[in-house]
PASEBA-1860 file (N, C-alpha, C; in nm, 3 decimals):
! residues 252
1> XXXXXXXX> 10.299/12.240/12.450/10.257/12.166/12.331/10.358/12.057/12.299 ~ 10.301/11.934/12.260/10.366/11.828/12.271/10.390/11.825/12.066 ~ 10.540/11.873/12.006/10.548/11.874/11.874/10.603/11.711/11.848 ~ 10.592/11.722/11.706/10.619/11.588/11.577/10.789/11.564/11.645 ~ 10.792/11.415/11.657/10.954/11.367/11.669/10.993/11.257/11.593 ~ 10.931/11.261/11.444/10.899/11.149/11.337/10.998/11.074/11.339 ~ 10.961/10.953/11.341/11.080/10.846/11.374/11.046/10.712/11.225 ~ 11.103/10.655/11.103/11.064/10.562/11.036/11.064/10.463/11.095
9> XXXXXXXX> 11.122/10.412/11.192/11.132/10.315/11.255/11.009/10.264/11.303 ~ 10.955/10.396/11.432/10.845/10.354/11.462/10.714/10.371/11.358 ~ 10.757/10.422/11.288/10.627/10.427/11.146/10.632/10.315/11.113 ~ 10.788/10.241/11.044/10.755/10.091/11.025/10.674/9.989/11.131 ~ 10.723/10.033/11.282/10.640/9.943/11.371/10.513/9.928/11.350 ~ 10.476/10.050/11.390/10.320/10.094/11.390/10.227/10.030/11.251 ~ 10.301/10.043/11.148/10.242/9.999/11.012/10.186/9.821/11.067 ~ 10.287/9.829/11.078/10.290/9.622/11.110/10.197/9.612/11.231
17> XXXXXXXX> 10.188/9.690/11.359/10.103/9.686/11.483/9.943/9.673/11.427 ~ 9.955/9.784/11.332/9.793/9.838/11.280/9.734/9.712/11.223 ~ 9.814/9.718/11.105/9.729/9.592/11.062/9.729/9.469/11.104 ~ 9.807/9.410/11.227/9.783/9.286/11.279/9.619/9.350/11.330 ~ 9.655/9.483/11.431/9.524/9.499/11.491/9.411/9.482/11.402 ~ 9.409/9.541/11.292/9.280/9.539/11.208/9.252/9.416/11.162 ~ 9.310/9.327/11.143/9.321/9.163/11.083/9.255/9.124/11.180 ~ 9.300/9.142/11.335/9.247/9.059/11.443/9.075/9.121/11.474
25> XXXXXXXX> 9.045/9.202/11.474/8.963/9.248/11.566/8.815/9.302/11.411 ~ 8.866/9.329/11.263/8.774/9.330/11.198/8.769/9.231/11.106 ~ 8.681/9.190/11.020/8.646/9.105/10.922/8.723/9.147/10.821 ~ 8.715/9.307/10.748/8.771/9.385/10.661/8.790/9.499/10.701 ~ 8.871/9.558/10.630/8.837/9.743/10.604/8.854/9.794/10.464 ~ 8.743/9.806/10.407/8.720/9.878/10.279/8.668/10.052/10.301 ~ 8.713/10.081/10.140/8.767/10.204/10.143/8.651/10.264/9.992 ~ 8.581/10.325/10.043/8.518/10.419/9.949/8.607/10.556/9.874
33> XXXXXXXX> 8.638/10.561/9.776/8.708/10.652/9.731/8.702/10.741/9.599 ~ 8.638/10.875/9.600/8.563/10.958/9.522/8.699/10.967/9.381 ~ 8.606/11.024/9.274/8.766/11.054/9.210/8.813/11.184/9.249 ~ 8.949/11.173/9.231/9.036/11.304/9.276/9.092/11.316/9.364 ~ 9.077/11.260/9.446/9.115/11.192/9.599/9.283/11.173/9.568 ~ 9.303/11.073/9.483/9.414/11.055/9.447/9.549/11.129/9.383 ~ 9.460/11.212/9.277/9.493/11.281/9.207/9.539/11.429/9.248 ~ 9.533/11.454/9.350/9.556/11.622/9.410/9.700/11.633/9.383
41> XXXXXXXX> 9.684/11.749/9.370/9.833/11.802/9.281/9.950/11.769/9.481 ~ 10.044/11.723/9.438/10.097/11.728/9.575/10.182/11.831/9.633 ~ 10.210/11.979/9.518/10.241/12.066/9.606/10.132/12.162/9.648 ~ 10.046/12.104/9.641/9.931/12.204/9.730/9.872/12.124/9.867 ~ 9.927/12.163/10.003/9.857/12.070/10.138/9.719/12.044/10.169 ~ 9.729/11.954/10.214/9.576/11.928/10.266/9.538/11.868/10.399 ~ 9.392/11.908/10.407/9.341/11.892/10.516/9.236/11.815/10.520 ~ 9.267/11.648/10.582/9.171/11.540/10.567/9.068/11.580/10.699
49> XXXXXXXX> 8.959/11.579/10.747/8.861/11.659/10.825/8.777/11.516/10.835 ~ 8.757/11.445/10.976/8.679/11.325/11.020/8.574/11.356/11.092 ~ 8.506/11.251/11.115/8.367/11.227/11.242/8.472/11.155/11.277 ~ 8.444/11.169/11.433/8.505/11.112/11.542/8.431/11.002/11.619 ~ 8.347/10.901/11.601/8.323/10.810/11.630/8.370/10.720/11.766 ~ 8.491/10.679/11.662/8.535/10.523/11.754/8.710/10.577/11.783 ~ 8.720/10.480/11.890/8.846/10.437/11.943/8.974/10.467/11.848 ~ 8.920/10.368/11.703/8.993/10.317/11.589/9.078/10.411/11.540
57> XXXXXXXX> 8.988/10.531/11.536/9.032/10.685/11.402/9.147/10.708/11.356 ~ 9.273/10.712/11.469/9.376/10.772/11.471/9.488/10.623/11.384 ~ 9.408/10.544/11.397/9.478/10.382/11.350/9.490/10.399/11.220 ~ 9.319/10.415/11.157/9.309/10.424/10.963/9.393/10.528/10.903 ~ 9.401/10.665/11.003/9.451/10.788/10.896/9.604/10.695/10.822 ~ 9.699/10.638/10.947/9.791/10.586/10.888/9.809/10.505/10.808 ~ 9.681/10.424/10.810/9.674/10.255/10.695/9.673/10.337/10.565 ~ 9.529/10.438/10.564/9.480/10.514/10.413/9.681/10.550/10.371
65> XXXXXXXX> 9.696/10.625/10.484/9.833/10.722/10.390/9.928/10.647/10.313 ~ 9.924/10.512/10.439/10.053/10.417/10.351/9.957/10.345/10.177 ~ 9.816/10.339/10.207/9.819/10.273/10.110/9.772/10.318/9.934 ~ 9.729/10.472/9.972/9.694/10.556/9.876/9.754/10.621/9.860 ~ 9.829/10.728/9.958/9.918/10.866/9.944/10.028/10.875/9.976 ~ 10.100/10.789/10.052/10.252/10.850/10.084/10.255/10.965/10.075 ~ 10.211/11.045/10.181/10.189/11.148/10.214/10.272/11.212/10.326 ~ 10.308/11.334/10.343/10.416/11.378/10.492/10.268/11.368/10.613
73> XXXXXXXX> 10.228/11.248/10.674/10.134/11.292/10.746/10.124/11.342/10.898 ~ 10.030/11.412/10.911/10.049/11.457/11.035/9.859/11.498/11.091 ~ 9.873/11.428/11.241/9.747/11.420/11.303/9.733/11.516/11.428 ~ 9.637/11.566/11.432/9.610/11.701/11.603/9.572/11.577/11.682 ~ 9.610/11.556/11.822/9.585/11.470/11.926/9.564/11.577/12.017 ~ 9.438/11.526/12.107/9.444/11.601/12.227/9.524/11.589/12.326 ~ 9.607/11.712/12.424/9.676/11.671/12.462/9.706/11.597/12.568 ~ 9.600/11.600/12.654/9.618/11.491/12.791/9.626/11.325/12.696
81> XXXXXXXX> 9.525/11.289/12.596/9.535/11.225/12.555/9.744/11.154/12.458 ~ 9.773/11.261/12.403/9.924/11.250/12.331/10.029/11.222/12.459 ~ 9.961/11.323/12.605/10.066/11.290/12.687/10.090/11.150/12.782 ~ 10.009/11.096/12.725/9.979/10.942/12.768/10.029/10.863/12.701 ~ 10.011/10.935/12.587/10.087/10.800/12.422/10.175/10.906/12.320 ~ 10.283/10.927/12.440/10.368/11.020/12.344/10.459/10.958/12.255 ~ 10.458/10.818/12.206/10.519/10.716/12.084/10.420/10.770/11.980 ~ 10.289/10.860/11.992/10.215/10.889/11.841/10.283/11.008/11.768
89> XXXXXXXX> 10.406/11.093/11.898/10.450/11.177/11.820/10.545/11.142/11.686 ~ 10.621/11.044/11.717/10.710/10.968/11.608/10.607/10.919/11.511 ~ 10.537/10.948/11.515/10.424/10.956/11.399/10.368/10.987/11.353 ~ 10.410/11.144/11.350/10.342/11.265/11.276/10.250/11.350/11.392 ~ 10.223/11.291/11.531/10.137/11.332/11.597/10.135/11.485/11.663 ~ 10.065/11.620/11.682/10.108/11.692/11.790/9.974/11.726/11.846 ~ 10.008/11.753/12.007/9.918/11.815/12.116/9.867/11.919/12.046 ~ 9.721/11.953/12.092/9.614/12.043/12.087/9.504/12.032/12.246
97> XXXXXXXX> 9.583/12.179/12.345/9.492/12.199/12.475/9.379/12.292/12.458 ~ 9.314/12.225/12.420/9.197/12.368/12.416/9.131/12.454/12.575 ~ 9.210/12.349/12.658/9.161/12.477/12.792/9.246/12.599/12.803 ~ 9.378/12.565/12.727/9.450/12.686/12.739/9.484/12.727/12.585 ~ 9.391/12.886/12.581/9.373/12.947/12.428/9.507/12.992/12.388 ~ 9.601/13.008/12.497/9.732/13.081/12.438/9.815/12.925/12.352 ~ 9.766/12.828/12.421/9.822/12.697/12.375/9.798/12.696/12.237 ~ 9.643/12.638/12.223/9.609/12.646/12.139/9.632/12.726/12.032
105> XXXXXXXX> 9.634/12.832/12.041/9.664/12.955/11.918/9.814/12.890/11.853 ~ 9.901/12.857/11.917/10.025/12.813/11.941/10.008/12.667/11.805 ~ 9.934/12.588/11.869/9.914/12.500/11.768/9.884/12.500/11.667 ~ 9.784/12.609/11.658/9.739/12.613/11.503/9.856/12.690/11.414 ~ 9.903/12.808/11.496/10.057/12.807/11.370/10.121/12.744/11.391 ~ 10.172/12.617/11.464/10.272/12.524/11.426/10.199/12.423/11.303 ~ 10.076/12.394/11.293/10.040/12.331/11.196/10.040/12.366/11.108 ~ 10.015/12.547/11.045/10.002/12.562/10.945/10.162/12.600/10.883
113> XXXXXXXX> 10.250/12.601/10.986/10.388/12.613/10.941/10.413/12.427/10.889 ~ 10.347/12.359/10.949/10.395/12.207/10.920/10.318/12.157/10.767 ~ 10.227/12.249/10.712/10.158/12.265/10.610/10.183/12.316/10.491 ~ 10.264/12.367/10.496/10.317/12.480/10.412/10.508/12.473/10.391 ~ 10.541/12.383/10.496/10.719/12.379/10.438/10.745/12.322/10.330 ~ 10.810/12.377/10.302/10.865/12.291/10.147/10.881/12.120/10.150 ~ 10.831/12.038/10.093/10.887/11.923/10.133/10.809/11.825/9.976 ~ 10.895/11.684/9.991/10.931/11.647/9.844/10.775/11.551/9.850
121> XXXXXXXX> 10.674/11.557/9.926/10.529/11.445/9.965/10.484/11.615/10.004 ~ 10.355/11.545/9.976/10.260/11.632/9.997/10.218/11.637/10.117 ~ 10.212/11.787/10.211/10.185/11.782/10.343/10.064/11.747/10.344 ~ 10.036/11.687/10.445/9.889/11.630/10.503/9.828/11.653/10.643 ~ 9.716/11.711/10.700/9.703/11.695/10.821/9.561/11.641/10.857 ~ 9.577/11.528/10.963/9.421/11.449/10.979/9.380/11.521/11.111 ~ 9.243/11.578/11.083/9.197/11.631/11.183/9.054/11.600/11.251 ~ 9.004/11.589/11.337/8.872/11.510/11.386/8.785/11.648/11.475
129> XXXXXXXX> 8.745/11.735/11.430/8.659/11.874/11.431/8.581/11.912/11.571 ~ 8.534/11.746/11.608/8.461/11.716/11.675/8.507/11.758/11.838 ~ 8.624/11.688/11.844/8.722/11.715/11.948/8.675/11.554/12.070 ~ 8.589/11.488/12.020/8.581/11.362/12.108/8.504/11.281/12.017 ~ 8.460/11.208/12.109/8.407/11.063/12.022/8.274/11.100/12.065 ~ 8.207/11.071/11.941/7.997/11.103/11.956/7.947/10.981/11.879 ~ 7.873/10.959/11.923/7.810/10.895/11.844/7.789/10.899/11.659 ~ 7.797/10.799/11.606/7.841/10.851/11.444/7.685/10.866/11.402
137> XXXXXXXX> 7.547/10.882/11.429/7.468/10.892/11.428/7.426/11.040/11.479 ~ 7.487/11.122/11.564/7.446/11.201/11.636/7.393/11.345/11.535 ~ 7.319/11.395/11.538/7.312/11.530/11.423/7.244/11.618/11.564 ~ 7.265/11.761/11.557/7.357/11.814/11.418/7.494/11.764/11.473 ~ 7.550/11.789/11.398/7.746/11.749/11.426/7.769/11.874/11.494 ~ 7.847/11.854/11.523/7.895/12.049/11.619/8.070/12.060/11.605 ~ 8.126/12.148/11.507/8.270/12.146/11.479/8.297/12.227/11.597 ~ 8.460/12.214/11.630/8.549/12.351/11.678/8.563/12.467/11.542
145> XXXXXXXX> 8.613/12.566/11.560/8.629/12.637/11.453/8.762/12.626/11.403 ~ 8.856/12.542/11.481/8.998/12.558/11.475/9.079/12.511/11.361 ~ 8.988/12.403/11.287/9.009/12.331/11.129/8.993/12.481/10.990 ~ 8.887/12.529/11.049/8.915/12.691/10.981/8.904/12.771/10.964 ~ 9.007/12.838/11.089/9.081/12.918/11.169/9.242/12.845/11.074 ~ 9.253/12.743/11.082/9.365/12.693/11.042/9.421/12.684/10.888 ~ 9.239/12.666/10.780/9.298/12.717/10.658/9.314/12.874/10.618 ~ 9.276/12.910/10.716/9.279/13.112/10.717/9.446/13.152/10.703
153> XXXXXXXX> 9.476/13.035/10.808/9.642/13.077/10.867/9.705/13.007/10.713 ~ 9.697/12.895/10.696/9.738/12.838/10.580/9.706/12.922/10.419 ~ 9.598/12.958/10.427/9.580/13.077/10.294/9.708/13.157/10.294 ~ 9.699/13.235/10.424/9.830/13.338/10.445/9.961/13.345/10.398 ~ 10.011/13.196/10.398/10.137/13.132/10.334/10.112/13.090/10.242 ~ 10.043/13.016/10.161/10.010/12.965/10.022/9.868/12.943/9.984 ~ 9.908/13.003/9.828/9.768/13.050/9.730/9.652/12.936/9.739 ~ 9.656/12.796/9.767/9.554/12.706/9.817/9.530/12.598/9.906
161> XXXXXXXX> 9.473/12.515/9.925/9.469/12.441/10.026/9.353/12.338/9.949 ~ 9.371/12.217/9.990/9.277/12.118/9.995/9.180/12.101/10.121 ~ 9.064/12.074/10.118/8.980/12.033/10.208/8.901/11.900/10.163 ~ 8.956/11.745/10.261/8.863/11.638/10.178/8.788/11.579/10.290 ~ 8.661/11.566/10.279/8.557/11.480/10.363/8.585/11.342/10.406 ~ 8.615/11.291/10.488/8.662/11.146/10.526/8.575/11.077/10.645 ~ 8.486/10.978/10.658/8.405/10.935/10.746/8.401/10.818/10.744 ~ 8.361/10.752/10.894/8.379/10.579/10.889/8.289/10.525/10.932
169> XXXXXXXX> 8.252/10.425/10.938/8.115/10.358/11.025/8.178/10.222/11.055 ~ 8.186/10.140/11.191/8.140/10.030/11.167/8.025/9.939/11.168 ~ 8.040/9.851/11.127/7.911/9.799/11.135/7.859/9.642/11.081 ~ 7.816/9.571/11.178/7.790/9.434/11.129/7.757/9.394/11.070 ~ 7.761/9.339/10.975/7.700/9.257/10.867/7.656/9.068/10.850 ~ 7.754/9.055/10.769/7.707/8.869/10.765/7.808/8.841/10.857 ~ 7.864/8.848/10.879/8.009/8.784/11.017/8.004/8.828/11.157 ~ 8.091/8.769/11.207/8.102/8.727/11.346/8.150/8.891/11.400
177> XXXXXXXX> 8.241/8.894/11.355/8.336/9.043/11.353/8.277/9.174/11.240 ~ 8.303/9.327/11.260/8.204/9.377/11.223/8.319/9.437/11.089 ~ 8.255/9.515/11.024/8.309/9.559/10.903/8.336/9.700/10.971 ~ 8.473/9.777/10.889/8.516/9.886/10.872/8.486/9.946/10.768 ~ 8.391/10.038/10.731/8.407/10.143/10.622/8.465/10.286/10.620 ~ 8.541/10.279/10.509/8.576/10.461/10.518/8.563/10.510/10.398 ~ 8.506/10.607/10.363/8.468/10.689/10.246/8.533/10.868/10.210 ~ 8.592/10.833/10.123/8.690/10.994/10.114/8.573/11.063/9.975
185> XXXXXXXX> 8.530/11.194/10.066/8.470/11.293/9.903/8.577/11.324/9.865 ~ 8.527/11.373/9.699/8.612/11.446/9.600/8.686/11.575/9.705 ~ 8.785/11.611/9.669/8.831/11.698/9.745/8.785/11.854/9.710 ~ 8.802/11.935/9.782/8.769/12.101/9.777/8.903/12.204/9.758 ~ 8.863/12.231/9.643/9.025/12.349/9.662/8.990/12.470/9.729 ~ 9.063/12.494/9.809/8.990/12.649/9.842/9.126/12.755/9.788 ~ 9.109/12.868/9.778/9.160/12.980/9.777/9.120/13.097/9.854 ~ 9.191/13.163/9.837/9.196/13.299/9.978/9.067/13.396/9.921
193> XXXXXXXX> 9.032/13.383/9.809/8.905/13.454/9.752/8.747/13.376/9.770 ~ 8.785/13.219/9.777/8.663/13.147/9.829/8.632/13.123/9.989 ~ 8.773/13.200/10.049/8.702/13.221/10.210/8.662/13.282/10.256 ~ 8.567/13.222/10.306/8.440/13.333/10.341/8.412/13.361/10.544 ~ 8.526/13.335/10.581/8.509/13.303/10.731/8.515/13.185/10.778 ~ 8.547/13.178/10.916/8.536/13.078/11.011/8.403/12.999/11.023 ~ 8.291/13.072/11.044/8.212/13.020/11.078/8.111/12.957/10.923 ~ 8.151/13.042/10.827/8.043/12.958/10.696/8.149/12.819/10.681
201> XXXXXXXX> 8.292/12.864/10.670/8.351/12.698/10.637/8.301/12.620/10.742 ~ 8.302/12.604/10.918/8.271/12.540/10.985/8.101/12.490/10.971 ~ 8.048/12.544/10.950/7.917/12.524/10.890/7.868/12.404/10.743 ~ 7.958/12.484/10.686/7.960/12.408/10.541/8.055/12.287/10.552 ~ 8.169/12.249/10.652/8.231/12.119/10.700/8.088/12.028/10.764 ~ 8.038/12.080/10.833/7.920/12.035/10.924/7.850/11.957/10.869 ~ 7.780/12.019/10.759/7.708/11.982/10.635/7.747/11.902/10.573 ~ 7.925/11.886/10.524/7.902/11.812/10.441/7.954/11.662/10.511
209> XXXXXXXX> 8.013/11.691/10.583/8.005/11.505/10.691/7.908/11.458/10.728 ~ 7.791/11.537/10.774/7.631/11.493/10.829/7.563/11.446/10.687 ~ 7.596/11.464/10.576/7.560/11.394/10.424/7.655/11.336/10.357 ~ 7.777/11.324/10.406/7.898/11.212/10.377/7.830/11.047/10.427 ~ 7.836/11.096/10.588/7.788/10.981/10.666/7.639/10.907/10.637 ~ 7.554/10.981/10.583/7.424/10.936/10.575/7.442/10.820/10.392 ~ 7.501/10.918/10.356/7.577/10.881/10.248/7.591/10.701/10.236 ~ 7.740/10.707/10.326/7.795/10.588/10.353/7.689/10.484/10.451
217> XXXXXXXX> 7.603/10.532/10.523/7.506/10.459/10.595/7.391/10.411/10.490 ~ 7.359/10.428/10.380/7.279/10.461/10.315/7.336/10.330/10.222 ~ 7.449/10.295/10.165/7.516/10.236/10.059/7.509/10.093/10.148 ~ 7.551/10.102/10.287/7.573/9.980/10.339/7.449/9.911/10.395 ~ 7.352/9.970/10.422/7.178/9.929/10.449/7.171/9.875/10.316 ~ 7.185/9.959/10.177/7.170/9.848/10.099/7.245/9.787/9.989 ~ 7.342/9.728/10.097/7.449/9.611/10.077/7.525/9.689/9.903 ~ 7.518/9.787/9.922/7.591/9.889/9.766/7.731/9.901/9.773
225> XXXXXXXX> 7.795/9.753/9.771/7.943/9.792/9.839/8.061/9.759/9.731 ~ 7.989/9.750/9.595/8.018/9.708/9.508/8.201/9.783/9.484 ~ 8.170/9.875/9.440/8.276/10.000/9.444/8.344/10.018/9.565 ~ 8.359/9.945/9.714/8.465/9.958/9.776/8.565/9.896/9.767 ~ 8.699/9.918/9.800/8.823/9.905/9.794/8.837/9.753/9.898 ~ 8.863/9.666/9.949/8.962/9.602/10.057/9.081/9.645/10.085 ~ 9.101/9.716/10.192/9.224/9.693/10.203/9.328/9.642/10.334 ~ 9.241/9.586/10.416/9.251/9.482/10.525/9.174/9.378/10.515
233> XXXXXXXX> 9.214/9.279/10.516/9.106/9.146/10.528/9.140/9.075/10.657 ~ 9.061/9.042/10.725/9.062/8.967/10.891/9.077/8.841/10.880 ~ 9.143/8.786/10.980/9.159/8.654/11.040/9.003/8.617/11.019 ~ 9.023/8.453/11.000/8.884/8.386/11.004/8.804/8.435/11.116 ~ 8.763/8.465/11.154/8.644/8.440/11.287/8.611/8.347/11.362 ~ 8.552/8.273/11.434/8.489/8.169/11.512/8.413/8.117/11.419 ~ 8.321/8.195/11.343/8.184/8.125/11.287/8.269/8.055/11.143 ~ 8.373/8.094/11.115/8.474/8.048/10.938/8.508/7.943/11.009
241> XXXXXXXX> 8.605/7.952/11.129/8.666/7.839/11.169/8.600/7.741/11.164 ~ 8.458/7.748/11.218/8.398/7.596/11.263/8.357/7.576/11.135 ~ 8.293/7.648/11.024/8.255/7.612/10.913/8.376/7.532/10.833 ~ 8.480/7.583/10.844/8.580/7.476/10.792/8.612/7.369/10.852 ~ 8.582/7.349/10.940/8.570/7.208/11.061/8.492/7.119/10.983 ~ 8.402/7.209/11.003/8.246/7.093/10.954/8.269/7.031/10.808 ~ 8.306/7.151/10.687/8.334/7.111/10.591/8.469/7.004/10.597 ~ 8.572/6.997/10.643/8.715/6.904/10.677/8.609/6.722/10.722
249> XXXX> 8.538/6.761/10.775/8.508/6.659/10.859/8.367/6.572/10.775 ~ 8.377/6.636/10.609/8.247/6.652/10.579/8.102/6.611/10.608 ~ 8.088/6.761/10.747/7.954/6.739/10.783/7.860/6.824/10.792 ~ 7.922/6.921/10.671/7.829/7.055/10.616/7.671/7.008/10.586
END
């Protein structure tokens, strides 16, 4: 198992890498954000829980943290994947092999020990259920059980845990370049008396991202974007550029 070798340095890099990337390659990235989201008490940890979509995923958890939570964060990477881009460990990152169960088991108490240490930010862990990239359309969704399996282990050490819904879409709109959305539900407290097993939480996670996402698909069909956040704005595009040409040259 490939563990966390948190480095600020490369957190500062990465901060500055991300958002050139997101400037270059989207129009925006706005941020849907429920109340309470903000507000979670920060000595109780949590567990941000994604659709796995796109490429992008592992890029936003870090933009959201720097720009809402300053949060201790920390993300599950698969591990052939982490052992390719082992600079994500200096970034909160650790391996998860699910071909090997002794591994695995391994991971999930190092996370819920990385969940539960004392520390002066609220622990955080971004997790993607899915275990690959599907289509953000695809139903039913199909979790691992290992997200909770993991607040089971985390109950064990402390009286609660957060669980918050987080989902993204992109998707084109009036521009050249496509839009980023991400939408956080109100969060879930759980306690060791509201768990009811592995398989009803994995179920009831299932559920509620497959109506998160329809959710957020639903707002942006009709243009309901009133209430999102910016919090990347993109380089002009091709189609801005020439429009400011034309207008410079006035031959709008």
């Amino acid at each position: 198992m490939l563990k966390v070798r948190r480095s600020r340095l490369y957190t500062l890099w990465f901060s500055w890498y991300s958002r050139r990337q997101f400037k270059r390659y989207f129009n925006s990235v706005s941020v849907f954000m429920q109340t309470g989201v903000q507000e979670m008490n920060p000595r109780i940890p949590v567990i941000f829980y994604a659709n796995h979509a796109y490429w992008w995923d592992g890029f936003w958890s870090q933009l959201c943290t720097e720009k809402f939570f300053h949060q201790n964060l920390h993300i599950i990477i698969e591990y052939q994947q982490l052992k390719k881009h082992q600079f994500f460990t200096r970034l909160g990152a650790f391996s998860l092999d699910r071909s090997r169960p002794r591994s695995a088991l391994k991971t999930l108490q190092y996370a819920a020990e990385l969940l539960t240490v004392d520390n002066e930010r609220q622990n955080a862990l971004w997790i993607f259920p899915q275990g690959k990239i599907e289509p953000v359309d695809k139903r039913p969704l199909l979790f691992f059980k290992g997200t909770a399996s993991l607040v089971s282990r985390v109950l064990e050490k402390d009286h609660w845990i957060y669980l918050v819904s987080v989902v993204s879409r992109i998707e084109y709109l009036d521009e050249q370049k496509p839009e980023l959305f991400l939408s956080f539900k109100a969060p879930r407290l759980v306690s060791s008396a509201d768990y009811s097993g592995t398989d009803d939480l994995t179920a009831s996670m299932q559920k509620v991202t497959e109506s998160h996402l329809d959710e957020l698909g639903g707002k942006i069909r009709n243009r309901a974007l009133d209430e999102a956040r910016i919090v990347v704005k993109g380089t002009a595009s091709i189609n801005k550029r020439v429009e400011a040409f034309m207008r410079f040259f006035g031959r709008e």
